[in-house]
C-alpha positions in Angstrom: 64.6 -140.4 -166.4 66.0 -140.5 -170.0 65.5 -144.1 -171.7 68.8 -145.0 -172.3 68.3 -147.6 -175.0 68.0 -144.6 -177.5 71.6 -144.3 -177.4 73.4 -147.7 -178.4 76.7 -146.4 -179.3 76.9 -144.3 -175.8 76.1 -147.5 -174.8 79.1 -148.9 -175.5 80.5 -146.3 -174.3 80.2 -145.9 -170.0 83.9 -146.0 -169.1 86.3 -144.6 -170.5 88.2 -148.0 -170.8 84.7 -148.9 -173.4 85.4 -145.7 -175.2 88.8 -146.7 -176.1 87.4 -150.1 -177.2 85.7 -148.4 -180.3 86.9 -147.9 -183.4 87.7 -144.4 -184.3 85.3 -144.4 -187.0 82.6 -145.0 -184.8 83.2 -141.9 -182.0 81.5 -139.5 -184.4 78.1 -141.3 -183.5 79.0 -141.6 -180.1 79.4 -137.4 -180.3 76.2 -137.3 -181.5 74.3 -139.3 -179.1 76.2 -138.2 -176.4 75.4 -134.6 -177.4 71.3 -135.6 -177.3 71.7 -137.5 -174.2 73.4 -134.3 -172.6 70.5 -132.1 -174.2 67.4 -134.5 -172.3 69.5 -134.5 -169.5 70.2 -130.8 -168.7 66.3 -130.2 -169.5 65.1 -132.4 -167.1 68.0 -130.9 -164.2 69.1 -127.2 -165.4 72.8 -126.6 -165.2 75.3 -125.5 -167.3 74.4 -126.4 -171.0 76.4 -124.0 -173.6 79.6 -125.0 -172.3 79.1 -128.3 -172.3 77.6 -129.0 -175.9 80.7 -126.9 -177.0 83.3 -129.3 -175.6 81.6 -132.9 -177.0 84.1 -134.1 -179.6 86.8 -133.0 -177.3 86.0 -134.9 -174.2 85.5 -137.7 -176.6 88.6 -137.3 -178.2 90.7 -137.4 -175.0 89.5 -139.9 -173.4 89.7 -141.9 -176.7 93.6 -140.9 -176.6 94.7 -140.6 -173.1 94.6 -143.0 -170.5 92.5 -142.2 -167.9 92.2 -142.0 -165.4 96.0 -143.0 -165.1 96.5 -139.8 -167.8 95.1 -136.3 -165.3 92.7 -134.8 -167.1 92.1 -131.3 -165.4 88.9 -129.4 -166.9 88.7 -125.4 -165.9 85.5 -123.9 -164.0 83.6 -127.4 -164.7 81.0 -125.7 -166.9 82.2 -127.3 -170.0 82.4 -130.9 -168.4 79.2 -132.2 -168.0 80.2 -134.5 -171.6 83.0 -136.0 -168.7 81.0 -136.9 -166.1 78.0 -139.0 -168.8 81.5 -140.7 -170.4 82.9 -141.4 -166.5 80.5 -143.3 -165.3 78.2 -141.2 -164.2 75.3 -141.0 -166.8 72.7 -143.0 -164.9 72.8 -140.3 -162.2 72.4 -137.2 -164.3 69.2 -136.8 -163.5 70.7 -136.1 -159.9 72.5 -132.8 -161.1 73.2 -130.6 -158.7 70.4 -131.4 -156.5 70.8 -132.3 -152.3 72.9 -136.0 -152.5 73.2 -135.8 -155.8 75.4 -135.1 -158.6 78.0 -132.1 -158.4 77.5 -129.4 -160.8 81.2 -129.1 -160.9 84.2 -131.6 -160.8 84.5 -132.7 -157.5 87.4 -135.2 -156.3 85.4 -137.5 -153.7 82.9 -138.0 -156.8 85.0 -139.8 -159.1 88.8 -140.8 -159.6 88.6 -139.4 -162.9 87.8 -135.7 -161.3 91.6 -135.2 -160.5 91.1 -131.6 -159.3 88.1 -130.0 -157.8 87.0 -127.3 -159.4 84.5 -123.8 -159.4 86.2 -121.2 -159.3 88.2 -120.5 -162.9 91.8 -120.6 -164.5 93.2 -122.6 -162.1 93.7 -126.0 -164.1 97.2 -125.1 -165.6 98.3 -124.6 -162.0 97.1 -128.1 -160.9 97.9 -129.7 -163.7 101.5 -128.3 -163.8 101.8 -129.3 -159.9 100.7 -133.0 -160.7 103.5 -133.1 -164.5 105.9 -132.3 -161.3 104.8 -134.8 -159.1 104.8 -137.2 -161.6 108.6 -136.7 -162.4 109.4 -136.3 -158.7 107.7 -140.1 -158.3 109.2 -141.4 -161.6 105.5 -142.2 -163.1 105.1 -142.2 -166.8 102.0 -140.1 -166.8 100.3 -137.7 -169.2 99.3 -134.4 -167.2 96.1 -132.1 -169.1 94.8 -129.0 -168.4 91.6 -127.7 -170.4 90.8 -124.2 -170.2 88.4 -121.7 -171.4 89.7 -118.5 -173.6 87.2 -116.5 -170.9 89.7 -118.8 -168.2 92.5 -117.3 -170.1 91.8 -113.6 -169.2 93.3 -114.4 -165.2 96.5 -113.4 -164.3 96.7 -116.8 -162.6 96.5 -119.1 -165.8 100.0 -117.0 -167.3 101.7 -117.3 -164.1 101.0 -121.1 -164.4 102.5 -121.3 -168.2 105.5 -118.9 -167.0 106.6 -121.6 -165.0 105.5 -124.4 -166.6 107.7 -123.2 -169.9 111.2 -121.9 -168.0 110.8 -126.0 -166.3 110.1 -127.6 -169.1 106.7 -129.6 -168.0 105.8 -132.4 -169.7 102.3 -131.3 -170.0 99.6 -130.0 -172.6 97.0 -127.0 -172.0 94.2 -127.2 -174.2 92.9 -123.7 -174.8 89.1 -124.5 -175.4 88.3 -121.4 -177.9 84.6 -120.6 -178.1 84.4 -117.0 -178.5 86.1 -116.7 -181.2 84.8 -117.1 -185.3 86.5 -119.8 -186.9 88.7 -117.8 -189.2 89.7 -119.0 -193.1 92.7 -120.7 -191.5 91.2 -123.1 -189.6 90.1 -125.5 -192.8 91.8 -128.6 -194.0 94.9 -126.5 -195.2 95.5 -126.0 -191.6 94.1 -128.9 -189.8 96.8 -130.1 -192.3 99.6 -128.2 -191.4 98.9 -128.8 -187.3 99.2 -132.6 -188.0 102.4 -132.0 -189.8 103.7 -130.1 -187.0 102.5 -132.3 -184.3 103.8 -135.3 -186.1 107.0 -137.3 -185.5 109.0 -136.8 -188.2 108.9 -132.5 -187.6 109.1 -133.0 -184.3 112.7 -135.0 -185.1 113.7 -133.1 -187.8 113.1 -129.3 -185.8 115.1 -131.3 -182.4 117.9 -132.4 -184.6 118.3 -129.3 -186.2 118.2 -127.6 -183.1 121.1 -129.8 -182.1 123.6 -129.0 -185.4 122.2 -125.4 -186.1 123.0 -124.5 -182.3 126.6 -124.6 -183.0 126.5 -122.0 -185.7 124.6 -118.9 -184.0 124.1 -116.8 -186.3 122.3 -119.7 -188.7 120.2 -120.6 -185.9 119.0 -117.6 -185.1 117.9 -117.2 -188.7 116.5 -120.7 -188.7 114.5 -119.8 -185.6 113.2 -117.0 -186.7 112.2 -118.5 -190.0 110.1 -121.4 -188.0 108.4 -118.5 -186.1 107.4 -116.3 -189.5 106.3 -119.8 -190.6 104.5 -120.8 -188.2 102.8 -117.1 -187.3 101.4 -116.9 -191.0 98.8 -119.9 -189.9 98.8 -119.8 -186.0 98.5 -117.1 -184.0 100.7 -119.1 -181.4 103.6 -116.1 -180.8 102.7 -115.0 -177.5 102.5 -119.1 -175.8 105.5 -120.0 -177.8 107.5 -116.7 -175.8 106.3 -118.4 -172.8 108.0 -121.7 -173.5 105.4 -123.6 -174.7 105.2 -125.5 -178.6 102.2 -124.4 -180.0 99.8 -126.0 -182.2 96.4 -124.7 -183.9 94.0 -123.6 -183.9 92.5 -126.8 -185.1 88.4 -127.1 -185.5 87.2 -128.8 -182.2 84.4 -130.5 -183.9 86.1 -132.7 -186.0 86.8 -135.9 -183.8 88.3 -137.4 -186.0 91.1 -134.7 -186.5 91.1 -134.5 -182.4 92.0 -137.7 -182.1 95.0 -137.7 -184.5 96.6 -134.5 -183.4 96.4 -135.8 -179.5 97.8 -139.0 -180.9 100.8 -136.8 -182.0 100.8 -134.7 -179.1 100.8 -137.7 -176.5 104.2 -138.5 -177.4 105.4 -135.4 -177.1 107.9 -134.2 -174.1 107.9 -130.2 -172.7 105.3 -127.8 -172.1 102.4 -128.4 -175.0 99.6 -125.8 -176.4 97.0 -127.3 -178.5 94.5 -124.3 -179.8 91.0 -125.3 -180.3 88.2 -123.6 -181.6 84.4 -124.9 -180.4 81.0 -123.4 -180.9 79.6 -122.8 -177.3 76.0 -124.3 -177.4 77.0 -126.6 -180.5 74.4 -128.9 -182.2 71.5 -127.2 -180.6 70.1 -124.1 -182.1 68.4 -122.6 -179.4 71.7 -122.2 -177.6 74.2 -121.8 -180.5 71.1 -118.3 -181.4 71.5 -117.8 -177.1 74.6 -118.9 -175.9 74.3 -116.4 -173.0 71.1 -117.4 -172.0 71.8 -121.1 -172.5 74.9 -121.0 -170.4 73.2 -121.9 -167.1 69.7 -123.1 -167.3 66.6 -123.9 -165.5 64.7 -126.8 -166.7 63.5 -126.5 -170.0 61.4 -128.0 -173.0 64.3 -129.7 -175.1 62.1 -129.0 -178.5 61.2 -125.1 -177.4 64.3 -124.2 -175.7 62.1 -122.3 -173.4 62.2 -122.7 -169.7 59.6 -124.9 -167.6 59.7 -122.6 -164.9 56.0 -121.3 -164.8 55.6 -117.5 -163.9 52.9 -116.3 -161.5 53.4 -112.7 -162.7 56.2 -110.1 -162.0 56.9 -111.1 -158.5 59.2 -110.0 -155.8 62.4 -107.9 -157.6 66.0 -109.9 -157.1 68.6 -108.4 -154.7 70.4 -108.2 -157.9 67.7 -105.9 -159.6 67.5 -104.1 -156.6 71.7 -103.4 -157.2 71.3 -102.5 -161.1 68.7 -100.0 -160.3 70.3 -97.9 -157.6 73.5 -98.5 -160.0 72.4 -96.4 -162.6 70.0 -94.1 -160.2 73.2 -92.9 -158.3 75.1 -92.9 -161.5 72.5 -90.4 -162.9 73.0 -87.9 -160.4 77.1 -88.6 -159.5 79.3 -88.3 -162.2 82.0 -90.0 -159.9 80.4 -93.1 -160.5 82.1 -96.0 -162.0 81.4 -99.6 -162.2 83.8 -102.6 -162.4 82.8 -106.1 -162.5 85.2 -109.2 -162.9 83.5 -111.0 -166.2 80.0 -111.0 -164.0 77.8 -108.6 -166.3 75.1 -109.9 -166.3 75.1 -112.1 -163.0 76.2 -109.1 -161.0 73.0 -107.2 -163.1 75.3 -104.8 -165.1 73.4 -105.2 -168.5 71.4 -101.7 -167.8 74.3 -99.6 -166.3 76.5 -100.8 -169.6 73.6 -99.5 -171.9 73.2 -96.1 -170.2 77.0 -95.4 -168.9 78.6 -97.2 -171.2 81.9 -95.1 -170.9 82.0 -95.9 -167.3 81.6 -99.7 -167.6 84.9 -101.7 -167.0 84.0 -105.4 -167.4 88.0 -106.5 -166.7 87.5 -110.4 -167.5 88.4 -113.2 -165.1 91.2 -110.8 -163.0 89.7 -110.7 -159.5 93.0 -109.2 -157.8 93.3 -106.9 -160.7 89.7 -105.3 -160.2 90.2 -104.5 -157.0 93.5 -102.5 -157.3 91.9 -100.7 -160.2 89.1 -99.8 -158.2 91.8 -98.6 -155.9 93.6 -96.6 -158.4 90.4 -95.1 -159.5 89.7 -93.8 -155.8 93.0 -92.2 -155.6 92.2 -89.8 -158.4 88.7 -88.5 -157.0 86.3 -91.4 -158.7 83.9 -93.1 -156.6 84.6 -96.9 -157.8 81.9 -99.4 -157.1 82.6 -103.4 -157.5 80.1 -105.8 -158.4 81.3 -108.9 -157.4 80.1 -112.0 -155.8 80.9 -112.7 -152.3 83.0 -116.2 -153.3 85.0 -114.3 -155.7 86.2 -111.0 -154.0 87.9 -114.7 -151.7 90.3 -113.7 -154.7 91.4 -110.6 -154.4 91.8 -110.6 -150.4 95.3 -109.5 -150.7 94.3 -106.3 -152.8 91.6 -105.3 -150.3 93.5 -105.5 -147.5 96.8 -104.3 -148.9 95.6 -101.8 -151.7 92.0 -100.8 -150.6 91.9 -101.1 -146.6 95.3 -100.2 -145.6 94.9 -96.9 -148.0 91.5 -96.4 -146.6 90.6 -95.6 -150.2 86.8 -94.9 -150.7 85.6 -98.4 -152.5 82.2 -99.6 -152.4 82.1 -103.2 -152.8 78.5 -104.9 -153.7 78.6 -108.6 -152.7 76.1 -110.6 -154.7 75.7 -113.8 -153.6 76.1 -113.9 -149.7 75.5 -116.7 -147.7 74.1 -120.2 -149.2 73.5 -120.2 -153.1 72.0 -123.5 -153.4 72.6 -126.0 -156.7 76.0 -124.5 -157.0 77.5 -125.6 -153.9 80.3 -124.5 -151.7 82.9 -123.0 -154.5 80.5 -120.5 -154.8 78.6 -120.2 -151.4 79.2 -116.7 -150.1 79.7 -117.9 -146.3 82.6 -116.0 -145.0 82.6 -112.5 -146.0 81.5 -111.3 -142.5 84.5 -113.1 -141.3 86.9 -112.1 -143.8 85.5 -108.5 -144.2 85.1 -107.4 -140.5 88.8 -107.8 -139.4 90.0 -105.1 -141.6 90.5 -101.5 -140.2 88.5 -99.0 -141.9 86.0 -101.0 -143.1 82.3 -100.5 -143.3 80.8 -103.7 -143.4 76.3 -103.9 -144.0 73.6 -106.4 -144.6 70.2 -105.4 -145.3 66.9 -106.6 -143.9 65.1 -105.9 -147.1 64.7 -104.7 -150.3 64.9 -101.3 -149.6 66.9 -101.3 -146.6 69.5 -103.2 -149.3 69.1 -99.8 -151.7 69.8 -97.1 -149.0 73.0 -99.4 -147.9 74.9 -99.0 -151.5 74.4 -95.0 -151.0 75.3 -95.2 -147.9 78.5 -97.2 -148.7 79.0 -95.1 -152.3 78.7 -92.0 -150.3 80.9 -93.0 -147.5 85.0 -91.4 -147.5 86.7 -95.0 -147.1 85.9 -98.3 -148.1 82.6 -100.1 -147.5 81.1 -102.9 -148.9 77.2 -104.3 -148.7 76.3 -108.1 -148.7 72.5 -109.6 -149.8 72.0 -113.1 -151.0 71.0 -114.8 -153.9 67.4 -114.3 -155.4 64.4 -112.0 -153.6 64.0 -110.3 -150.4 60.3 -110.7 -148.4 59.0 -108.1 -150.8 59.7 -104.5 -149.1 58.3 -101.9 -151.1 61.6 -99.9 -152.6 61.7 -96.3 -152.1 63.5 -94.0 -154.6 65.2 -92.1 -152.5 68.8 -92.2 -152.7 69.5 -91.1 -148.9 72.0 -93.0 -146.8 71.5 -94.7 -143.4 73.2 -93.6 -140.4 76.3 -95.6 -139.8 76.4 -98.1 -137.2 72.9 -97.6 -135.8 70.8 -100.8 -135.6 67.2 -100.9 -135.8 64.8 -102.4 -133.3 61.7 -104.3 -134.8 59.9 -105.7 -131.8 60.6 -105.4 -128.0 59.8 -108.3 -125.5 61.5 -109.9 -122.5 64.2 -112.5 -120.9 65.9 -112.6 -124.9 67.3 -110.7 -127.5 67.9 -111.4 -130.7 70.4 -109.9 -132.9 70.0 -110.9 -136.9 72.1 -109.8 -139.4 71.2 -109.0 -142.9 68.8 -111.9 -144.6 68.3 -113.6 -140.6 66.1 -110.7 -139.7 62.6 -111.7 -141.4 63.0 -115.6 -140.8 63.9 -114.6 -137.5 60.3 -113.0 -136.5 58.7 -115.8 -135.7 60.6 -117.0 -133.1 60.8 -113.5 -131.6 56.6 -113.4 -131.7 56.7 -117.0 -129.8 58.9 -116.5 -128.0 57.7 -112.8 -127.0 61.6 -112.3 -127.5 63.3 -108.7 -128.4 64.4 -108.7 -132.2 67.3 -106.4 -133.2 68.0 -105.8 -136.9 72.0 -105.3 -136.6 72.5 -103.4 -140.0 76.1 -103.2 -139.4 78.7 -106.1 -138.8 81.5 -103.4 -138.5 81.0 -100.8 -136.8 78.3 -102.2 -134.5 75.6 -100.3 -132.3 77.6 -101.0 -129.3 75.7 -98.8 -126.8 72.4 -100.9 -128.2 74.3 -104.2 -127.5 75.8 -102.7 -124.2 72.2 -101.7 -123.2 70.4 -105.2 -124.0 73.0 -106.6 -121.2 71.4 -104.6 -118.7 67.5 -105.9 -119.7 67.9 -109.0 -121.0 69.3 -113.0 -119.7 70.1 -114.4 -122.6 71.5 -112.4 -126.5 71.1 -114.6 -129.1 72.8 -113.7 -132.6 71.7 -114.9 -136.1 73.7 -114.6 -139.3 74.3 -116.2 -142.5 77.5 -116.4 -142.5 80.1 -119.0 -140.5 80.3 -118.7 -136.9 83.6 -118.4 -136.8 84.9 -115.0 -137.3 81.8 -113.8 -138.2 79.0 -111.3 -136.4 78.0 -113.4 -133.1 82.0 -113.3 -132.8 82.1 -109.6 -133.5 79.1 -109.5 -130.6 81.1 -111.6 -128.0 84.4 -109.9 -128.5 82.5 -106.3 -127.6 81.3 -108.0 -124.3 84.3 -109.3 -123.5 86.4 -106.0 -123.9 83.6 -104.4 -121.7 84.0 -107.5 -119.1 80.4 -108.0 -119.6 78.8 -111.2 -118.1 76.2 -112.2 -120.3 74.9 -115.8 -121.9 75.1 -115.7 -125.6 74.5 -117.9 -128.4 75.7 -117.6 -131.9 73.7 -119.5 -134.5 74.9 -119.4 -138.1 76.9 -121.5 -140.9 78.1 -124.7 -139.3 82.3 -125.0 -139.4 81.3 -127.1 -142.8 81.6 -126.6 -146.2 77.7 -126.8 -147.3 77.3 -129.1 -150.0 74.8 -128.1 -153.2 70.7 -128.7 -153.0 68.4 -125.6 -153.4 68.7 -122.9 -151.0 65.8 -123.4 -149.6 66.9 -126.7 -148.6 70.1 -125.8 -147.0 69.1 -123.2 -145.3 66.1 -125.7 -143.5 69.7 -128.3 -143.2 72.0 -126.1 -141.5 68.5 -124.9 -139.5 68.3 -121.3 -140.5 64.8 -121.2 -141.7 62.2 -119.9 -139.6 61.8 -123.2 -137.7 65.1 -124.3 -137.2 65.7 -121.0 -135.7 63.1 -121.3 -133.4 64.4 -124.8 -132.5 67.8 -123.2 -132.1 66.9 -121.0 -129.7 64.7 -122.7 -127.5 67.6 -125.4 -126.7 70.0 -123.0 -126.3 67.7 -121.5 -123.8 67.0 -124.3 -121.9 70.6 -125.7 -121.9 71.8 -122.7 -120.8 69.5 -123.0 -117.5 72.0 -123.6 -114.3 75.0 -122.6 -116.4 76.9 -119.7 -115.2 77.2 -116.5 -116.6 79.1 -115.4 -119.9 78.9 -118.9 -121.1 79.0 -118.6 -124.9 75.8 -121.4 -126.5 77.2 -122.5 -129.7 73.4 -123.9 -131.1 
């Protein structure tokens, strides 16, 4: 653990209520300390480190100025609030970050009163933190509302329907855009830091509402009045397109300066309507190694704070990623099919893009943080002929559900979907836990919906899916497969066939996708039959029909929640052919699982290799004396 004691000015500073205590000319020490504390902190966890260092002088500076947690403070994503939690109480537990019991690794609300919004996916703060401005005036409380979003946050459709309404009701609320991509241009210097606290200050404020009042009665000298403020103000800000939207807007103002933070949030406080302050922060700031690699740095592994380099010891090149696995069939099947295009919703490299943008670079389409909106493109590419394939993670496409079903499905438009991410992710927890695609996926007419086994079972399933006329999408998890040898071939799969590994007696098992390989060594003790499914929708039916005729009890094995999902799939298809049978579905608990390492929850929720076997042997037993079709639940 970090030796607190090196830090006597963070010290001071545990609570917000002791952060307010300080003078103002002592916060830039607390920034620095708080930066070094987050540095040794992140290196002995991993998490998300670029983001964070970016956004130290502006945590700082609104806590300093706002109230909280009386005063919502709603960050976006959570990446960037790690400098929150150390000033919220929480600093003696970083050590805990996003391990199993431990710290979040985003904002959660049953961690801390000052987490007023849970948070993981993006660009939804404005949203919450416009519903809670209302809430406030429905109640009659005096309360600031803030929302602090990412420029990358600011791509969504989501975050501008949030300001559309938020300016036409006249919130009383303020968005902090949280710039970091961005060079700090000439203008945002001590001439304009300047002109933002003249602007933000009392007496303009007065003077522009009082000359709104007298100037409204003459139109034709307000309008030029208006117009003048807006040449004004567009020569230093490049505020036109929130001030259409109904907000005032202010910036962009340097984000490392506390102590010009703290004075234009002073100014802003007091401020009624719908606020915009614009500020510009180095992602990775005060540490070189991730200011040089803000990309790498984003999201870390542990790490040797003096090296920047990562802890993490190799034992050579290993068993290829899932996500390899994608990128290379990508740009193999792009090679050969000039149909090919790629789309990815602001996931290059996570969704393993990087190559395919170097070798196809025309038929890259990286749209940002739109979700809905790469879907219906995909769809709109399809319709003229091109053979769209989305790389997206299974939490996220939870997004754009309205433009599969509605745009893609209902069309029966020829979209591959490649779902990174399935099933339990580990330190990131449930936002981004892939659990219910099977569910969500396998009610849709004209769907094709696969998991793989393997490695190379997972590379035939994209050309299967790419080469299929209708939509189709493919699911594999986070991180490696057992370490199937990948062929080259780019030759489909027959669809809806499943594939049996081993034959035995009394039981059947049917796994799905990443459940086969953990699943073999209950079938060996059990001298059980195990069935890789392949296919979710459309299942091998006659196999499944078949196995009712041999076996007394089906057992079926996904990662993915039970509800909804494959097992459910299985019993519905028994049902329909009034089959008597005893099944059992084992898979995701009705839970939201919490973060640890995936290894760890997939032994918690008892789908590793032993809890499967302990799974199936009660259900088993228990279902001794029961009458037929009675459904297990394990």
């Amino acid at each position: 653990m970090i030796d607190s004691s090196q830090f006597p000015n963070l010290l001071k500073a545990s609570t917000p209520q002791e952060l307010r205590q300080l003078d103002v000319e002592v916060l830039e020490a607390v920034c620095g300390e708080l930066r070094s504390y987050l540095i040794e902190s992140v290196a002995e966890t991993g998490g998300h480190l670029g983001a964070s260092l970016g956004t130290v002088e502006l945590t700082v500076a609104l806590h300093y100025v706002f109230d909280t947690p009386h005063d919502r403070l709603v960050w976006d994503v959570g990446h960037q609030s790690y400098p929150h939690k150390i000033l919220t109480g929480r600093r003696d537990r970083m050590h805990t970050m996003r391990m199993k019991d431990g710290l979040a690794g985003f904002n959660k609300r049953d961690e801390s009163e000052y987490d007023t919004f849970g948070v993981g996916h993006s660009s939804t703060s404005i949203s919450a933190a416009l519903g809670m401005a209302i809430a406030a005036k429905h109640k009659g409380e005096d309360r600031n509302c803030v929302a602090v979003i990412g420029d990358g946050a600011m791509t969504a459709g989501m975050a501008f329907e949030a300001m559309n309404n938020a300016g036409a009701w006249k919130a009383n609320m303020l968005v902090v855009l949280n710039d970091n991509d961005m060079s700090i241009s000439p203008n945002v210097g001590a001439l304009n830091q300047y002109f933002t606290r003249i602007i933000s200050g009392k007496t303009y404020y007065n003077a522009r509402e009082t000359g709104k009042k007298v100037l409204s009665k003459m139109p034709p000298v307000w309008e030029f009045a208006r117009r003048w403020e807006e040449h004004a103000k567009g020569m230093v800000a490049p505020g036109t397109l929130f001030e259409e939207l109904g907000f005032n807007y202010y910036g962009p103002i340097d984000g490392h300066d506390i102590g010009a933070m703290v004075k234009i949030l002073q100014n802003l406080k007091a401020m009624p309507g719908p606020l915009l302050l614009h500020v510009v922060t180095k992602k990775g700031k005060g540490y070189p190694f991730a200011e040089q690699e803000s990309l790498a740095l984003h999201a870390v592994e542990p790490f040797d704070p003096t090296t920047g380099k990562s802890l993490k010891t190799s034992n050579g090149p290993g068993k290829p990623k899932y996500t390899q696995i994608f990128s290379d069939w990508l740009c193999d099947m792009a090679a050969v099919d000039d149909r090919l295009v790629a789309i990815t919703p602001a996931m290059r490299e996570g969704s393993g893009l990087v190559e395919f943008e170097k070798q196809f670079p025309d038929r890259y389409f990286d749209v940002g943080i739109a979700e809905q909106h790469s879907v219906t493109l995909a769809a709109g590419l399809a319709c003229e002929a091109v053979k769209p394939v989305v790389a997206i993670y299974s939490t996220f496409l939870q997004r754009g559900y309205d433009q599969l079903i509605h745009d893609v499905a209902i069309q029966n438009l020829p979209v591959l979907f490649a779902l990174d991410r399935a099933g339990l992710v580990g330190p990131d927890g449930a936002t981004h836990a892939g659990s219910f695609d099977y569910s969500y996926m396998r009610c849709l007419p004209n769907m094709i919906v696969m998991a793989p086994a393997d490695e190379n079972e997972c590379r035939r399933m994209l050309s299967t899916g790419f080469l299929h006329d209708g939509p189709a999408s493919v699911r594999y998890p986070r991180g490696s497969g057992p370490g199937v040898e990948v062929d080259a071939t780019l030759e489909p799969i027959e669809i809806g066939k499943a594939n049996v590994v081993r034959k035995g007696k009394r039981v059947a098992l049917l796994a799905f996708g990443s459940m086969v390989y953990p699943a073999m060594a209950c079938a060996d003790e059990l001298d059980a039959t195990l069935i890789n499914m392949r296919f979710v929708k459309p299942l091998d039916e006659a196999l499944v029909v078949r196995l009712t005729a041999t076996y007394d009890h089906i057992v079926t094995i996904e990662e993915n929640t039970i509800a909804g999902g494959a097992g459910s799939a299985v019993n519905e298809l028994l049902n329909q052919h009034g089959i008597e049978q005893r099944v059992t579905n084992i898979g995701l608990p009705d839970v939201f699982v919490e973060h640890g390492s995936r290894e760890e929850l997939l032994t918690q929720v008892g789908l590793d290799a032993n809890g499967i076997l302990r799974q199936v042997k009660a259900a088993i037993d228990s279902s001794l004396g029961l009458p037929l079709n009675t459904p297990v639940s394990a």
